[in-house]
DRENTORKOL-3810 file (N, C-alpha, C; in nm, 4 decimals):
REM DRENTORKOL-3810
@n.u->0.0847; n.v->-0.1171; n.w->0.0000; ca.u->0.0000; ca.v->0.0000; ca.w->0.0000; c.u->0.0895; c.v->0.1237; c.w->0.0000
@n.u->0.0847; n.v->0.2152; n.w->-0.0984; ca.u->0.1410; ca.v->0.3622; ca.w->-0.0960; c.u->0.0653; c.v->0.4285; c.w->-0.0674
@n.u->0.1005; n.v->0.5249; n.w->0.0222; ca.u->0.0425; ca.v->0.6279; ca.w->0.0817; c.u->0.0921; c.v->0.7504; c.w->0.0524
@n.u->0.0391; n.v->0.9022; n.w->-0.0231; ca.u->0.0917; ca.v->1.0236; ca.w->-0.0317; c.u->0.0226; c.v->1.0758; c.w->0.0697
@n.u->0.1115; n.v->1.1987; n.w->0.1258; ca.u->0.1066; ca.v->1.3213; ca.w->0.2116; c.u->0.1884; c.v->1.4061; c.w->0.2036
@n.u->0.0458; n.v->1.5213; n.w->0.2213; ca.u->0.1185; ca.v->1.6369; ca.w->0.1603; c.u->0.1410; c.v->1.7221; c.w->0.3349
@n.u->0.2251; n.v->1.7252; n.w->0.3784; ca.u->0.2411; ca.v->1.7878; ca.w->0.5601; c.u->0.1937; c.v->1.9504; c.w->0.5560
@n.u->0.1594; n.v->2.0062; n.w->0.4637; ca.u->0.1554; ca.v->2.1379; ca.w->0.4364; c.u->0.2903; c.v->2.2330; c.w->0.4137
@n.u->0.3894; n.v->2.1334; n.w->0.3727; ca.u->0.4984; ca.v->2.2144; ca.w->0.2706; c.u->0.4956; c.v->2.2596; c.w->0.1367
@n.u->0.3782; n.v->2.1951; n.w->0.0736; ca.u->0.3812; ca.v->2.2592; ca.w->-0.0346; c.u->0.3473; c.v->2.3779; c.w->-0.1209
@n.u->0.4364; n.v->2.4677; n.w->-0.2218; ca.u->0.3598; ca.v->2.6080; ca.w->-0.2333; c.u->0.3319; c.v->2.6442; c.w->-0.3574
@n.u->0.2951; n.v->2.7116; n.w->-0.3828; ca.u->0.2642; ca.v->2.7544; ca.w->-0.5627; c.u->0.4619; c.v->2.8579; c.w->-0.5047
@n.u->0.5565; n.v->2.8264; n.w->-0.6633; ca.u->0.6701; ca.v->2.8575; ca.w->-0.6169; c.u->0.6367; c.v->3.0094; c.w->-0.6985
@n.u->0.7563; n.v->3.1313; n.w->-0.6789; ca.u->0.7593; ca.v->3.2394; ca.w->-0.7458; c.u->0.7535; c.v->3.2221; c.w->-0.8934
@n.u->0.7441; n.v->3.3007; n.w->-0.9491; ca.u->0.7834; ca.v->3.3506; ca.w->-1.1160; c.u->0.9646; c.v->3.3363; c.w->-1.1402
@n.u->1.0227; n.v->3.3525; n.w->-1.0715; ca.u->1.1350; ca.v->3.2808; ca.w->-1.0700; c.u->1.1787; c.v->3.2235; c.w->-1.0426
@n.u->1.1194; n.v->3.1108; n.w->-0.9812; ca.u->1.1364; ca.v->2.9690; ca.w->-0.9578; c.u->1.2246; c.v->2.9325; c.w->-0.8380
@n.u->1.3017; n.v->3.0368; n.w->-0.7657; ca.u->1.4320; ca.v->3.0402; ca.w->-0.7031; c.u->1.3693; c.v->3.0055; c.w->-0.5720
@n.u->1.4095; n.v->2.9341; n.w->-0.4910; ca.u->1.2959; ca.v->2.9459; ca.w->-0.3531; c.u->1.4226; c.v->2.9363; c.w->-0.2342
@n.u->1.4280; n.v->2.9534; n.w->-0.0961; ca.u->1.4896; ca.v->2.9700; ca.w->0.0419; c.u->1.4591; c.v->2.8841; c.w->0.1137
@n.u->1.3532; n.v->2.8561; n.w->0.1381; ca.u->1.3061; ca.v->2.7381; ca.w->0.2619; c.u->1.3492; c.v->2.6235; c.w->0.2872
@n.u->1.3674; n.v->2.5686; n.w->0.4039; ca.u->1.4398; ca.v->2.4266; ca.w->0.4411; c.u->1.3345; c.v->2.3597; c.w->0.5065
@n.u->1.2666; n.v->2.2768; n.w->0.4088; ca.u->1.1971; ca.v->2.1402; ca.w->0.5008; c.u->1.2629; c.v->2.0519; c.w->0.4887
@n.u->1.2273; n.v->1.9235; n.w->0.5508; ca.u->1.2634; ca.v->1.7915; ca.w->0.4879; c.u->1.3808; c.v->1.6963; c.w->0.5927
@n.u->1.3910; n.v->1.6334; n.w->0.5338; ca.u->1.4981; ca.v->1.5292; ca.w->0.6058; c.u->1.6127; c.v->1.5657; c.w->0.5434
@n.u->1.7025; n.v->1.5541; n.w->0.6277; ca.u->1.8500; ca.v->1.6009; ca.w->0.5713; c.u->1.9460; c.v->1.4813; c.w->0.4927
@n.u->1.8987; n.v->1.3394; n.w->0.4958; ca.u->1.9591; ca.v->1.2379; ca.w->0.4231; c.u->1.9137; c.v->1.2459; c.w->0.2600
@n.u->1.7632; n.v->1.3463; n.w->0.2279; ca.u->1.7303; ca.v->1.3617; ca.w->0.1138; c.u->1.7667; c.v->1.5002; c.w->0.0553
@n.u->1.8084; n.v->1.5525; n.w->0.1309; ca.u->1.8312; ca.v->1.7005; ca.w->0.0747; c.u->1.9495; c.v->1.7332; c.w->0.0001
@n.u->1.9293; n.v->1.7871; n.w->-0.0978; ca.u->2.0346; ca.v->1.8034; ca.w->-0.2106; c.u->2.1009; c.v->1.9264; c.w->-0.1504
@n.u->2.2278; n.v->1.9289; n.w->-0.1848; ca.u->2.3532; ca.v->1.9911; ca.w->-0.0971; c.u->2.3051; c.v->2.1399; c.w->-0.0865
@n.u->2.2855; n.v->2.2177; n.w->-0.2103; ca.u->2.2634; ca.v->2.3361; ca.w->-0.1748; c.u->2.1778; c.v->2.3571; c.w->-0.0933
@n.u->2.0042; n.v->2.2962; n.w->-0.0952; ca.u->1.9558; ca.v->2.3253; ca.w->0.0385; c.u->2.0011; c.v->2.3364; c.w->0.1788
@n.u->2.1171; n.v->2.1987; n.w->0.2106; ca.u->2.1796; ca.v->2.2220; ca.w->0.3169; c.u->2.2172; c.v->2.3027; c.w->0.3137
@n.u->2.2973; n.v->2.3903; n.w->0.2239; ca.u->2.4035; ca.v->2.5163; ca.w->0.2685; c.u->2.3316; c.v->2.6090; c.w->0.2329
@n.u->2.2333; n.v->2.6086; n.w->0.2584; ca.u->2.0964; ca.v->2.7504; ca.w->0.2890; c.u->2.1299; c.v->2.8427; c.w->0.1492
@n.u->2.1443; n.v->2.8073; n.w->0.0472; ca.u->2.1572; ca.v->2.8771; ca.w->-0.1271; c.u->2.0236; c.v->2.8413; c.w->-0.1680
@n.u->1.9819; n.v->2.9303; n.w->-0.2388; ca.u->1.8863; ca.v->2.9230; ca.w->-0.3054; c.u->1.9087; c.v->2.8040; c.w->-0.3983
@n.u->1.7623; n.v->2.7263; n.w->-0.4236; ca.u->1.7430; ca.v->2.6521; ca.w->-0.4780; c.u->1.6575; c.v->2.6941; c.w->-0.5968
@n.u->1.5999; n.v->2.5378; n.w->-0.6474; ca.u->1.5113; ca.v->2.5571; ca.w->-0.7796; c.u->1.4375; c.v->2.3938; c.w->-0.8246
@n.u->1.3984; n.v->2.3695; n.w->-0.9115; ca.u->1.3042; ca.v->2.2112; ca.w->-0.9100; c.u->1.4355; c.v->2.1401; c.w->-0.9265
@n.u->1.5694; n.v->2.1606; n.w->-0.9260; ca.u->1.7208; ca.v->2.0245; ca.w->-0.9382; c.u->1.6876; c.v->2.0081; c.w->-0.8562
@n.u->1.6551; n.v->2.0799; n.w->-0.7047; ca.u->1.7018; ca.v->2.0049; ca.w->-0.5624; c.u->1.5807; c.v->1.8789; c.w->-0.5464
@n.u->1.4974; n.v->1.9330; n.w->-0.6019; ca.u->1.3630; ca.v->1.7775; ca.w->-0.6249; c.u->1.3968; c.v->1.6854; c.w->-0.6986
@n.u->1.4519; n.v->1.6576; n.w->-0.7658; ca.u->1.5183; ca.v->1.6001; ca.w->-0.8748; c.u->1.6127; c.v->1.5403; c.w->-0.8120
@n.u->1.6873; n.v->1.5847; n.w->-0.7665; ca.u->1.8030; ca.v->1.5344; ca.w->-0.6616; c.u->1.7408; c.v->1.4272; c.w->-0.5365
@n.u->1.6387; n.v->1.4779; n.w->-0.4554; ca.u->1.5852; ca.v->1.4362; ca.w->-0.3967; c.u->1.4964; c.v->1.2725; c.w->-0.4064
@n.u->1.4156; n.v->1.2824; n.w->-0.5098; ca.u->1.3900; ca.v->1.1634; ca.w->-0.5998; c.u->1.4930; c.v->1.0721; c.w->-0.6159
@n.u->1.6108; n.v->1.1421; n.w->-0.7003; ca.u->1.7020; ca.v->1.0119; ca.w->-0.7123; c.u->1.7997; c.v->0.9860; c.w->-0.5830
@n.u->1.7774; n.v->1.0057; n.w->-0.4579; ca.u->1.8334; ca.v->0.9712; ca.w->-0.4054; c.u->1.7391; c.v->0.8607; c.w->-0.3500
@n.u->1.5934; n.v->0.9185; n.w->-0.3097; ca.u->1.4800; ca.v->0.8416; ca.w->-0.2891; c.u->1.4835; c.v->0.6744; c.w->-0.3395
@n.u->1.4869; n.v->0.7031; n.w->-0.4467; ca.u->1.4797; ca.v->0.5626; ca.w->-0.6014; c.u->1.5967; c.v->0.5100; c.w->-0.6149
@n.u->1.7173; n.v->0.5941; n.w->-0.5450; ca.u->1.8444; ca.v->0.4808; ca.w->-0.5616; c.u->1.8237; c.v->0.3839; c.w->-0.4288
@n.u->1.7617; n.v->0.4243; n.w->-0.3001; ca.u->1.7387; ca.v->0.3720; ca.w->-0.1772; c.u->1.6547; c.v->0.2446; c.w->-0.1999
@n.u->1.5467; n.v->0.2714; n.w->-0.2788; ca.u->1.4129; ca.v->0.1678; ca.w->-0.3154; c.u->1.4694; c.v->0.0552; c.w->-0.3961
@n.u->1.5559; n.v->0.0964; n.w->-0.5098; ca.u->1.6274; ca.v->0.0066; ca.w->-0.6064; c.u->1.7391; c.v->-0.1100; c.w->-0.5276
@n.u->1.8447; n.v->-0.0200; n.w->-0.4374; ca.u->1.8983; ca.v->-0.1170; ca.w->-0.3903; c.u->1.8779; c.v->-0.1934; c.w->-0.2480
@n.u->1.8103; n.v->-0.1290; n.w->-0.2039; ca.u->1.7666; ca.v->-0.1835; ca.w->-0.0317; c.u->1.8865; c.v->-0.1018; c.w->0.0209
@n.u->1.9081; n.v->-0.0060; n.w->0.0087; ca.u->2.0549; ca.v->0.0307; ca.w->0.1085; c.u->1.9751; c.v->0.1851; c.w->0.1630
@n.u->1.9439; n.v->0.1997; n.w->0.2755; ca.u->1.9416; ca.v->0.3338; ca.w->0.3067; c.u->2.0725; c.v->0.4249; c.w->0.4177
END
C-alpha cells in the first residue's frame, strides 16, 4: 500500500522559480539546500534520485 502526504509544505513557487526554505529530512536534501543557497526544481530532482536509488537497492 502507498500512501501520499502532503504535511503542508507545499507552495505555488515564485515567477522565478528560485525558492529559500528548508523542510525535509537532511539524508534527502540536495547539498545546496543544506548550505541555505537558493534553490530551484534540481534540488527535487536530486531528492527523488536519491529516494529511487534507496528503493532500487535496499541500502538506506
Amino acid at each position: 500500500v502507498v500512501k501520499v502526504a502532503d504535511f503542508g509544505v507545499a507552495r505555488v513557487k515564485t515567477q522565478s522559480g528560485v525558492m529559500t526554505a528548508e523542510t525535509g529530512t537532511y539524508r534527502w536534501m540536495a547539498p545546496e539546500v543544506i548550505e541555505h543557497k537558493p534553490y530551484d526544481h534540481k534540488a527535487d530532482v536530486f531528492s527523488f534520485g536519491v529516494v529511487l536509488w534507496e528503493l532500487l537497492t535496499g541500502k538506506v
